[in-house]
mmCIF file as gemmi writes it, N, C-alpha and C atoms, coordinates in Angstrom:
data_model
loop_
_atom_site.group_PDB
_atom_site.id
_atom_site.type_symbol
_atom_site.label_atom_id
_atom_site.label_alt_id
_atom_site.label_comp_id
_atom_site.label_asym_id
_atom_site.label_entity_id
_atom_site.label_seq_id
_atom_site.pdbx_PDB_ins_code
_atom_site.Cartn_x
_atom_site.Cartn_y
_atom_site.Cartn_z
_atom_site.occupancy
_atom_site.B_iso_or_equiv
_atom_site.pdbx_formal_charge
_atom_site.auth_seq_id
_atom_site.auth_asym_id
_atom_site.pdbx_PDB_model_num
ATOM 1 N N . UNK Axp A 1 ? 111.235 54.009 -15.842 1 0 ? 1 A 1
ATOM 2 C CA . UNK Axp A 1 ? 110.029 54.799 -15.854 1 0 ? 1 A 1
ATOM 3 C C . UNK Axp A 1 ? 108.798 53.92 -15.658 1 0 ? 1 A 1
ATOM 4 N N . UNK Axp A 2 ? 108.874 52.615 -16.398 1 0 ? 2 A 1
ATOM 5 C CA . UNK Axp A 2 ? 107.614 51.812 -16.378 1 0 ? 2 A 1
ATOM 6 C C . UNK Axp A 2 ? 107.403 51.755 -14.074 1 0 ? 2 A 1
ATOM 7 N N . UNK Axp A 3 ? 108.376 51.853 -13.939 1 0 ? 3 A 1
ATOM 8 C CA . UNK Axp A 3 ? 107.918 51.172 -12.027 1 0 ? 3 A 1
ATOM 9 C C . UNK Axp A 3 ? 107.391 52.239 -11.358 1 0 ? 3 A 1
ATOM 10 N N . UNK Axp A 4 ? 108.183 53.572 -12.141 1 0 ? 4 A 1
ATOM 11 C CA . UNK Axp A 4 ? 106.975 54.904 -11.581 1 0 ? 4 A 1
ATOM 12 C C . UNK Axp A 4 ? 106.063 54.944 -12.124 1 0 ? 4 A 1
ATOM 13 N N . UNK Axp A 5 ? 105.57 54.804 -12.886 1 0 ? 5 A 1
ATOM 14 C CA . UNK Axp A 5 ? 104.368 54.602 -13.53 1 0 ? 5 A 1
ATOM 15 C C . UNK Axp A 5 ? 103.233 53.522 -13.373 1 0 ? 5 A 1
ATOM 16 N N . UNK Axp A 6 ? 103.841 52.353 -12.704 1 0 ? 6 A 1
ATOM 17 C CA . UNK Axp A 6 ? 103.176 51.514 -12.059 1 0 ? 6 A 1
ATOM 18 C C . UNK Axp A 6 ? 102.369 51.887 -10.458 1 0 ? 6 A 1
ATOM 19 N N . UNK Axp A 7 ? 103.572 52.599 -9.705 1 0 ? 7 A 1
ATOM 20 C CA . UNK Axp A 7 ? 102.716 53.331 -8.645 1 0 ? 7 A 1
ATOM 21 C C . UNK Axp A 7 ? 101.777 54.196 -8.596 1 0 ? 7 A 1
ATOM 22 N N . UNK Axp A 8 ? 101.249 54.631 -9.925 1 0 ? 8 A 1
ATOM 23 C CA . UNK Axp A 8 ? 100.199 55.79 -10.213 1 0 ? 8 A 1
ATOM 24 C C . UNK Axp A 8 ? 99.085 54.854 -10.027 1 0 ? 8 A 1
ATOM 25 N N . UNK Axp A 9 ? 98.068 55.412 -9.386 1 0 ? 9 A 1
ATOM 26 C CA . UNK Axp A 9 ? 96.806 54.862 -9.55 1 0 ? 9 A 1
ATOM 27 C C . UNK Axp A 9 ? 95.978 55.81 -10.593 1 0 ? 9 A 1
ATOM 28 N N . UNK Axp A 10 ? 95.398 55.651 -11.423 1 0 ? 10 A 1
ATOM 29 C CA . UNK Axp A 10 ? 95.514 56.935 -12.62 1 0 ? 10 A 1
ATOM 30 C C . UNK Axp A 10 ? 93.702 56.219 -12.65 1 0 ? 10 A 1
ATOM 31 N N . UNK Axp A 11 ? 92.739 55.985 -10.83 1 0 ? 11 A 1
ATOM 32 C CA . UNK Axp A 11 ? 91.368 55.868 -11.851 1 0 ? 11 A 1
ATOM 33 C C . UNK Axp A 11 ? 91.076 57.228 -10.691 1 0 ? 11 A 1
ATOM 34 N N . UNK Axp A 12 ? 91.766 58.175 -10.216 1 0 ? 12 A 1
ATOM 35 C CA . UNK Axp A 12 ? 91.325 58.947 -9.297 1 0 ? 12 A 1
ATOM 36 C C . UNK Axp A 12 ? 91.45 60.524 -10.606 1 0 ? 12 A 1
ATOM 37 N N . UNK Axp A 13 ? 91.077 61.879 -10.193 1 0 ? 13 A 1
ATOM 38 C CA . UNK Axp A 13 ? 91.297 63.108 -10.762 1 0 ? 13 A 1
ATOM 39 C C . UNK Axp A 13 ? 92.578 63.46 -11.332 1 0 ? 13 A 1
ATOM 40 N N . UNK Axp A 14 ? 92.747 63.709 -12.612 1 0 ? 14 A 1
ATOM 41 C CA . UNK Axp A 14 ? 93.812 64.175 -13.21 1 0 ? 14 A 1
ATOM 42 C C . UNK Axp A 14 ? 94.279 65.339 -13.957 1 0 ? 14 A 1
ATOM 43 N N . UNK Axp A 15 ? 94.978 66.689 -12.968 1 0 ? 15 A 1
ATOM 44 C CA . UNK Axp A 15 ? 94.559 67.737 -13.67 1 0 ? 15 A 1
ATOM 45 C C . UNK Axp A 15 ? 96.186 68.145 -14.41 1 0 ? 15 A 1
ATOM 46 N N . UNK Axp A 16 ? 95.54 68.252 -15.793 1 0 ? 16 A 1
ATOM 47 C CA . UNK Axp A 16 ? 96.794 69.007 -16.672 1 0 ? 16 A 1
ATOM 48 C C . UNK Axp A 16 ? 96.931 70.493 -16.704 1 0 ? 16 A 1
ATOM 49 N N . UNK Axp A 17 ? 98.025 70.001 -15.992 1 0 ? 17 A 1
ATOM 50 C CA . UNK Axp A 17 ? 98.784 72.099 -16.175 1 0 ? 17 A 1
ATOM 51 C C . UNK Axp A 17 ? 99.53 72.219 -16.867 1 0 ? 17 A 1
ATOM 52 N N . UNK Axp A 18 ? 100.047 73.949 -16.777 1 0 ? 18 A 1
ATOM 53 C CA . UNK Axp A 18 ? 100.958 74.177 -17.669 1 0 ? 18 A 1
ATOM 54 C C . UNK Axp A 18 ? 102.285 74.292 -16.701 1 0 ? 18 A 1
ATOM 55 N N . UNK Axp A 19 ? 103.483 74.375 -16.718 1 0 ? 19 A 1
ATOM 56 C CA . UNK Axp A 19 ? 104.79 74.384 -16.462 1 0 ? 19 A 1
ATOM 57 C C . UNK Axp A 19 ? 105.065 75.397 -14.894 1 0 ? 19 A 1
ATOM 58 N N . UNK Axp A 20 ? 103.905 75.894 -15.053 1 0 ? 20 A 1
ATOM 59 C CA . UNK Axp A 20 ? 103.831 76.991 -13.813 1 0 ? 20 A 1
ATOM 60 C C . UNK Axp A 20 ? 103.479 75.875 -11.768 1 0 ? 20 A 1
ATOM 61 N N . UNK Axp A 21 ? 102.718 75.227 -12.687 1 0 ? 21 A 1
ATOM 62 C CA . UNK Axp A 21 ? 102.308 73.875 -11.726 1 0 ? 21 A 1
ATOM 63 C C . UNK Axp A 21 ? 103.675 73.638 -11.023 1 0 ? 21 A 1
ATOM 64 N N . UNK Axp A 22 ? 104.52 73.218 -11.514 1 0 ? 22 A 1
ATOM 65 C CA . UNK Axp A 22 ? 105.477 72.636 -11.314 1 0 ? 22 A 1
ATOM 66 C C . UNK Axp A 22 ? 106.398 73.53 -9.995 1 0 ? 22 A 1
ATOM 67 N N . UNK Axp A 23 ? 105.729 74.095 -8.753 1 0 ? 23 A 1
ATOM 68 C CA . UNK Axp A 23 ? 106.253 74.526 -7.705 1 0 ? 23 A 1
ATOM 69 C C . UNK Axp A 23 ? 105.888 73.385 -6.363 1 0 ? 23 A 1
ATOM 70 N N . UNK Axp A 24 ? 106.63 73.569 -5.293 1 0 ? 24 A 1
ATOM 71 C CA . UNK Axp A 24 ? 106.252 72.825 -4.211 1 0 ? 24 A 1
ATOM 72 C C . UNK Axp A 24 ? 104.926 73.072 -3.839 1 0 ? 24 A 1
ATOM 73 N N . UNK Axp A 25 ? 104.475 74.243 -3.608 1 0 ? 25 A 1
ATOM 74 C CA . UNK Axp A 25 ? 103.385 74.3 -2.877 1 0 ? 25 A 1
ATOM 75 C C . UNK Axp A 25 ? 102.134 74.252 -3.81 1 0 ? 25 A 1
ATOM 76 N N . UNK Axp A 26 ? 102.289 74.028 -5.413 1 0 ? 26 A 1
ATOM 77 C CA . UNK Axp A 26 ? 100.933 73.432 -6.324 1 0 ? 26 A 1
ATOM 78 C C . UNK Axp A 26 ? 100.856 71.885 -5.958 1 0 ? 26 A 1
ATOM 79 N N . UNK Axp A 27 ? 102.108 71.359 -6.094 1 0 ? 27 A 1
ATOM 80 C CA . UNK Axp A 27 ? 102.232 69.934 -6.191 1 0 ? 27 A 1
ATOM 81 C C . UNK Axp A 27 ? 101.974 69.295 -4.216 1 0 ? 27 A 1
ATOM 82 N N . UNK Axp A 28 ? 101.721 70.421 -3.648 1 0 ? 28 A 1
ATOM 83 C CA . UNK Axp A 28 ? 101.954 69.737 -1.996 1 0 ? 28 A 1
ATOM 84 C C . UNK Axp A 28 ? 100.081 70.008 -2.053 1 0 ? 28 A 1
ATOM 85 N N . UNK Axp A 29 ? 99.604 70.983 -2.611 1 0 ? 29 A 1
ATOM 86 C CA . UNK Axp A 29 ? 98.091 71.141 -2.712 1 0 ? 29 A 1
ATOM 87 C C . UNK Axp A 29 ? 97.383 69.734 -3.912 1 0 ? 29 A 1
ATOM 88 N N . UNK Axp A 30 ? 98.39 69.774 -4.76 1 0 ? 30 A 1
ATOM 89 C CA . UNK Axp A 30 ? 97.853 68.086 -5.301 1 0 ? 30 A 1
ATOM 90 C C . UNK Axp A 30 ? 97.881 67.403 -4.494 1 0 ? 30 A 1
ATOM 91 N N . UNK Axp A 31 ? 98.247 67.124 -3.839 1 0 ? 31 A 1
ATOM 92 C CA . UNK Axp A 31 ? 98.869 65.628 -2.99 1 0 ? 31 A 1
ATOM 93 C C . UNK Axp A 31 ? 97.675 65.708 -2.329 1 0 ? 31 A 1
ATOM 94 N N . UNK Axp A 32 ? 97.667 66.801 -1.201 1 0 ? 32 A 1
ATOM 95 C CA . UNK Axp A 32 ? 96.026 67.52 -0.443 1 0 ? 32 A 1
ATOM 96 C C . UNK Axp A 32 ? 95.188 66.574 -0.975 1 0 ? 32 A 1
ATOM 97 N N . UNK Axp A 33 ? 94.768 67.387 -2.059 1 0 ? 33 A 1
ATOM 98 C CA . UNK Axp A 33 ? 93.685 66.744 -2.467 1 0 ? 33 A 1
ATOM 99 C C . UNK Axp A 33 ? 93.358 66.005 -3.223 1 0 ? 33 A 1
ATOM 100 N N . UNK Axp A 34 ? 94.279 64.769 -3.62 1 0 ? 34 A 1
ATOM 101 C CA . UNK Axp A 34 ? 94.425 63.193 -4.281 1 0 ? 34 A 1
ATOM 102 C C . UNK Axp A 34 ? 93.957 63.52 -5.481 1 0 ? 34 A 1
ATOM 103 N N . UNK Axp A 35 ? 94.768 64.166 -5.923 1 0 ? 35 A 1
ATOM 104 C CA . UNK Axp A 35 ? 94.794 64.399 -7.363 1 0 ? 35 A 1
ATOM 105 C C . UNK Axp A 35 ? 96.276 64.249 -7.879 1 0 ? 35 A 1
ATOM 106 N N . UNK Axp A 36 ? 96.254 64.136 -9.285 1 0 ? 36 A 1
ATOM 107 C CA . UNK Axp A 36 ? 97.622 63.809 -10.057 1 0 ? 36 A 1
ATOM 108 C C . UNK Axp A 36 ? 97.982 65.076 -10.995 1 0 ? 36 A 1
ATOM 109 N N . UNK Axp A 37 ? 98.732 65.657 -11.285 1 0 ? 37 A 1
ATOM 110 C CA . UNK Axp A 37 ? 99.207 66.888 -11.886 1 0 ? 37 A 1
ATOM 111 C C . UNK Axp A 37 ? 99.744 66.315 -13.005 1 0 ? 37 A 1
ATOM 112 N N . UNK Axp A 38 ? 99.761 66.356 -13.94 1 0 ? 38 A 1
ATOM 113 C CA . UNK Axp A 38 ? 100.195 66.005 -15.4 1 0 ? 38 A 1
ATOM 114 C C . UNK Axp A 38 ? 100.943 67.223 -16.31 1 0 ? 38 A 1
ATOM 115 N N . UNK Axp A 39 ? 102.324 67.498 -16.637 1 0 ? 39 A 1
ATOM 116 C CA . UNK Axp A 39 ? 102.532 69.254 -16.8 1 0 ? 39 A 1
ATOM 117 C C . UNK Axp A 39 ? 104.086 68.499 -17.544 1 0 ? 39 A 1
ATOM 118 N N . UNK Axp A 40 ? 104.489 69.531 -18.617 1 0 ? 40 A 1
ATOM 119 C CA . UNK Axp A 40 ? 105.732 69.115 -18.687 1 0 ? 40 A 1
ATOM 120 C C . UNK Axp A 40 ? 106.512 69.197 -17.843 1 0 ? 40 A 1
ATOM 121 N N . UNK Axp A 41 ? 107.459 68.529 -17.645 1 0 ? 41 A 1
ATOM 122 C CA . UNK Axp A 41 ? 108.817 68.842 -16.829 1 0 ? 41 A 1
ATOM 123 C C . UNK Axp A 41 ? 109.712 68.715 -17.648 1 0 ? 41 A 1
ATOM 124 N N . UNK Axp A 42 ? 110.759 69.959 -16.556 1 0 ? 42 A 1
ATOM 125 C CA . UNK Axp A 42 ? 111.937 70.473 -16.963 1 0 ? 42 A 1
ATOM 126 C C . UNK Axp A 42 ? 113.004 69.192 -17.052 1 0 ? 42 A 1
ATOM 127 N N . UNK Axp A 43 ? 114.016 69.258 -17.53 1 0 ? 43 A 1
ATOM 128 C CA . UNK Axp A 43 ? 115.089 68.588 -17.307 1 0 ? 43 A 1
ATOM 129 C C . UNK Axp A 43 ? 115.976 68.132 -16.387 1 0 ? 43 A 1
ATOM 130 N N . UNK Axp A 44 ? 116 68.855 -15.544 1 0 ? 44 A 1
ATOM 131 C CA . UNK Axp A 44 ? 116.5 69.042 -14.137 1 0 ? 44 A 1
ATOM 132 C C . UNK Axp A 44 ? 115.503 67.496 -13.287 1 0 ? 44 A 1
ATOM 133 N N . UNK Axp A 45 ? 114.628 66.956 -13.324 1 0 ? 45 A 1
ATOM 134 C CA . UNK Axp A 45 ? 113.439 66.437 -12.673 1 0 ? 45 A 1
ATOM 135 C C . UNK Axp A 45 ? 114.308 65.145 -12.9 1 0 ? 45 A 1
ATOM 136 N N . UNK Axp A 46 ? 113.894 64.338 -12.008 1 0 ? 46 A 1
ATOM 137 C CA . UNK Axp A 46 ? 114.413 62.948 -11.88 1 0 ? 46 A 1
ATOM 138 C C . UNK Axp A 46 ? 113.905 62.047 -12.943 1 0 ? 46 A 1
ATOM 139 N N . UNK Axp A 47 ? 112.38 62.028 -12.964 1 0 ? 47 A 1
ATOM 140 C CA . UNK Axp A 47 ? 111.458 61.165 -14.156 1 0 ? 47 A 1
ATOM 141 C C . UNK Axp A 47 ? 111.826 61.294 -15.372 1 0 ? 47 A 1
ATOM 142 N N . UNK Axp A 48 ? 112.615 62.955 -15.95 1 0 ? 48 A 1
ATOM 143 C CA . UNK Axp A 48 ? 113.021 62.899 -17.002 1 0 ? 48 A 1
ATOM 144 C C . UNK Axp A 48 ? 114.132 62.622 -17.203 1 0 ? 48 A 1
ATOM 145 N N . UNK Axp A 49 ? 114.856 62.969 -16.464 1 0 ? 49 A 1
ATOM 146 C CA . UNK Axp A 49 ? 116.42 62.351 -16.326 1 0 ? 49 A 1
ATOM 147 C C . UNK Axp A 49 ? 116.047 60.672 -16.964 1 0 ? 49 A 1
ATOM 148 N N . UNK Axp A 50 ? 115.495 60.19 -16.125 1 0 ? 50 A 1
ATOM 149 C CA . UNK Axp A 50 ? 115.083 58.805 -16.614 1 0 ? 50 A 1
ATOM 150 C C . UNK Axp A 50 ? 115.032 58.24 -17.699 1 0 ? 50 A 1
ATOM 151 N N . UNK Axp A 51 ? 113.851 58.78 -18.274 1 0 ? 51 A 1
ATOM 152 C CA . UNK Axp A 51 ? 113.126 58.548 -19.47 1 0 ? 51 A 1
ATOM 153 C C . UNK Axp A 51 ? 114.119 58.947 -20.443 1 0 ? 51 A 1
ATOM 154 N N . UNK Axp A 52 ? 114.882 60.489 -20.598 1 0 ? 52 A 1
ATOM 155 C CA . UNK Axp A 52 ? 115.769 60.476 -21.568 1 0 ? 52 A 1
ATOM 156 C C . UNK Axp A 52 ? 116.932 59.394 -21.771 1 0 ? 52 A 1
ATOM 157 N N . UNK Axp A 53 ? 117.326 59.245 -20.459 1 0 ? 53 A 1
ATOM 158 C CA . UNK Axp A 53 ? 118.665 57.874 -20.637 1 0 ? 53 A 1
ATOM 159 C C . UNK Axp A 53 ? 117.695 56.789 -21.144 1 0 ? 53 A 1
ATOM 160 N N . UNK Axp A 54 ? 116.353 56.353 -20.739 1 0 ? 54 A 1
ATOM 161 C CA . UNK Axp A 54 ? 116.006 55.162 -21.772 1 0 ? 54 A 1
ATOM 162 C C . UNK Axp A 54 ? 116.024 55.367 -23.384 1 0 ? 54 A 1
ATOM 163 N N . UNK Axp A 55 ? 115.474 56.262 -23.18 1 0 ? 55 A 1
ATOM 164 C CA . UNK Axp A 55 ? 115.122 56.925 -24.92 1 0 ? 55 A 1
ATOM 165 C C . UNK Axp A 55 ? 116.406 56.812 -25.73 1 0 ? 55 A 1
ATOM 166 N N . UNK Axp A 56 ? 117.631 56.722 -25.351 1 0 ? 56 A 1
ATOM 167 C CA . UNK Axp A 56 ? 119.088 56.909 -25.909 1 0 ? 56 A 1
ATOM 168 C C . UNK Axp A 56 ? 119.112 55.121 -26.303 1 0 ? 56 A 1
């Protein structure tokens, strides 16, 4: 998780959503407009897949 987290540039806009965010075409309109989406994710998601096998 730390090397994805290294590719964030986190001094640009950062908008927190709620779980609804989490479709292609919110996250393809982030990208648009160089912003970062911050929202829980589901389990299914790669980043968490991740993070839970570290957490163990």
């Amino acid at each position: 998780m730390d090397t994805e987290l290294q590719k964030i540039n986190l001094q640009g806009f950062i908008y927190v959503a709620d779980s609804a965010a989490m479709t292609l075409e919110k996250q393809e309109q982030s990208r648009r407009a160089k912003t970062y989406l911050i929202t829980r994710g589901g389990n299914h998601l790669k980043i968490v897949k991740q993070s839970l096998k570290q957490a163990d």
